[in-house]
C-alpha angles and dihedrals in degrees: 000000000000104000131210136144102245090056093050104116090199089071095063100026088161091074087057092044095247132129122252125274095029127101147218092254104067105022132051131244122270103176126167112268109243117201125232098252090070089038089059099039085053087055093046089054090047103053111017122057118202102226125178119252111232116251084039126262131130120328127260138229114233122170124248123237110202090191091090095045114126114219087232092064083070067091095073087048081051097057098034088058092045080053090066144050143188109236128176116230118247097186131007112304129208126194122209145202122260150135124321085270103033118064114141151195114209129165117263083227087060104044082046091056092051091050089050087060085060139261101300093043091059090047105056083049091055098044085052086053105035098034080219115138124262087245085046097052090036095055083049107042083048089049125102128237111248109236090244093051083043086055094047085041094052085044088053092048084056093243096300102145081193096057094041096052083059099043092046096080090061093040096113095048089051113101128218123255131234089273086054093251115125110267103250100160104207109210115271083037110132106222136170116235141160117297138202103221094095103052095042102046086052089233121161139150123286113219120232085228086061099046084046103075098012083058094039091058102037085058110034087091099046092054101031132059107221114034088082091055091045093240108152123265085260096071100037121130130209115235111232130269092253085053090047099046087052091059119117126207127185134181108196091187101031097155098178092353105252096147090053102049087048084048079051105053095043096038092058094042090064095052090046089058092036084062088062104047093048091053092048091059082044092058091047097051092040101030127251095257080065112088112237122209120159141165137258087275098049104249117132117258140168098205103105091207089056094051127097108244122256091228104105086212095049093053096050094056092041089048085049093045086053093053094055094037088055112005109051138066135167146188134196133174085211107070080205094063097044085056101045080058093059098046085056097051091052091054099057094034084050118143113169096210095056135047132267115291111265108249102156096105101038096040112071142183106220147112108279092205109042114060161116137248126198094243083058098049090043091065093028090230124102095231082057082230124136153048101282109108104192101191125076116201095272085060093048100054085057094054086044088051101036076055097050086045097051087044088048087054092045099052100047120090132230111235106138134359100273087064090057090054087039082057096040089053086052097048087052099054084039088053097038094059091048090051088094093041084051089055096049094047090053086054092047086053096046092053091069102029100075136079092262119127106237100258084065093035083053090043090047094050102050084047084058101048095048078055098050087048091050092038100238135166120243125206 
């Protein structure tokens, strides 16, 4: 009843068992049946955290309280998931046993190479994978497998004496799985292990304690008159709600979206306060024996369903639905983390009586650095300088539609989830007009990206732009 794209069971019918291109309406759930064991070890990772005791020792269980959990930690769920991939086991895996931070999955072919180089050799590899010390690999590589371990080990290796002759020199660095078997991965297996995404691409969580500030004082002049011109706090004057509502705020590199849900809460804060500001003019002017009601943008009206509420709480949550539905917009070069962002905005925009905000067209999955704007493709040259008018009359109307379309999305409420299919209709008729435009603008880039001097990058460009008016593809 909510809505909402990453909840829609239809874009990842696998996880249901049913074939794609079908959807939960019309054909039932297959899904594959998942034992209690796992059930139970799910629930143990959700509620209980294993924390180590001071003065060392074993760790303890302590159970998690999710009450006290910020919107901006989904952040922590963000990087944890960019620490770790599915991969898909070429040749037989083990996992071994290592440090809190090391523990990893490594090909038996590869752990057999290394031990073919000779012992110290292995063991320079496994103290750079485990993080374990050389004492500590050496005493378990010397020790020998208990009989009961060697069974468990014999059962992993799926009763190939073969396999299990190769495996059984490494038995004591394998670890045990979450069935208490040791992890012996077989090829074709699908496993988790730990990825690379996070640290290349330089992501972490952002604190609430450091959005707060950084997004207070960005903001202070766009929603205030006076800061800019260095007036002091005391004669500030809030802007009113119909300025506020026209402010646009983008985050060309959102990751989890932590900047945007703290744009959002103060954002919404101040309309909130604008509101009342606006209706006590309004009192003064009217008298405070005359009933004000008035709408989002601050203008009178006598239409209850186009009146802000009374409640103090409602308004707070409509005025910060209104802030994500025409205020804010992200991109990201990660689609999880687009829709991590989304998933945050919703959180904090929640109502439980009206569907998801609508971010599809706000939110977007695309490179922050490398793009075109349609000055630039106007004049088919990255400055936007020239004579050279791309668009004839007929191009022009589209970017003058595709407009109207985003504005019309932008406009309508949510309220329920046929206005989110009423918003999604809309953002395909609004993407599939700027399909061509896309297409130009891919051309445009590729013209100076390349190794080529100026006099071809210019040849080249005039070549692709003969090929966008005729509508040509271009290999």
């Amino acid at each position: 009843p909510y809505g909402g794209s990453l909840f829609d069971p239809d874009r990842f019918p696998f996880l249901e068992g049913r074939d794609s291109g079908t959807t939960w309406k019309n054909t039932p759930a297959d899904p594959l049946p998942i034992d209690n064991r796992t059930v139970l070890h799910l629930l143990a990772a959700l509620q209980m955290l294993q924390v180590k005791v001071p003065g060392g020792g074993p760790t303890e269980a302590r159970r998690l309280s999710f009450r006290a959990l910020d919107i901006e930690q989904i952040g922590y769920v963000y990087e944890g998931l960019l620490d770790h991939t599915a991969k898909r086991a070429d040749a037989v895996v083990l996992g071994l046993a290592g440090t809190k931070n090391k523990e990893p999955e490594i090909p038996l072919p590869e752990l057999e190479a290394h031990r073919s180089e000779g012992e110290e050799v292995l063991l320079e590899y496994l103290k750079d994978q485990t993080g374990r010390s050389i004492s500590a690999l050496r005493k378990a590589l010397q020790k020998e497998t208990e009989i009961q371990k060697a069974q468990l080990l014999r059962v992993s290796c799926a009763n190939d004496e073969e396999l299990y002759e190769r495996v059984l020199p490494f038995a004591e660095l394998i670890r045990e799985d979450a069935f208490n078997q040791p992890m012996v991965i077989m090829p074709g297996s699908v496993y988790v292990t730990a990825g690379e995404e996070r640290r290349r691409t330089g992501t972490h969580y952002t604190p609430r304690s450091l959005t707060e500030p950084i997004v207070q004082h960005t903001l202070e002049p766009q929603v205030y008159d006076g800061p800019a011109e260095g007036k002091p706090q005391a004669e500030w004057k809030l802007r009113p709600p119909a300025h506020l509502l026209n402010l646009k705020i983008c985050d060309m590199a959102m990751g989890s979206g932590a900047f945007l849900v703290q744009a959002c809460r103060y954002l919404s804060e101040r309309l909130v306060e604008a509101w009342e500001d606006r209706e006590e003019n309004l009192r003064r002017r009217h008298g405070k024996e005359h009933p004000i009601m008035i709408t989002p943008e601050g203008e009178l009206t006598n239409d209850l369903n186009e009146a802000i509420p009374v409640d103090t709480e409602e308004r707070l949550i409509l005025a910060k639905r209104l802030i994500a539905d025409r205020c804010l917009y992200g991109v990201d070069k990660n689609p999880l983390a687009v829709e991590m962002a989304k998933l945050s905005i919703w959180l904090i925009t929640l109502d439980k009586n009206r569907a998801f905000s609508f971010l599809d067209h706000a939110f977007k999955c695309g490179d922050s650095i490398v793009g075109v704007s349609l000055d630039q493709l106007r004049h088919w040259n990255l400055d936007a300088t020239g004579d050279l008018l791309l668009f004839a009359d007929t191009t022009k109307l589209s970017i003058e539609q595709m407009i109207d379309l985003r504005c019309e999305i932008e406009s309508l409420p949510v309220n329920d989830v046929n206005d989110q299919k009423r918003k999604e209709y809309l953002l395909s008729k609004a993407d599939a007009i700027a399909h061509d435009l896309r297409q130009g603008c891919n051309m445009l880039i590729s013209s100076y990206w390349n190794n080529l001097s100026k006099s071809q990058q210019d040849d080249l460009r005039t070549a692709l732009l003969a090929a966008f008016r005729d509508g040509k593809d271009v290999a």
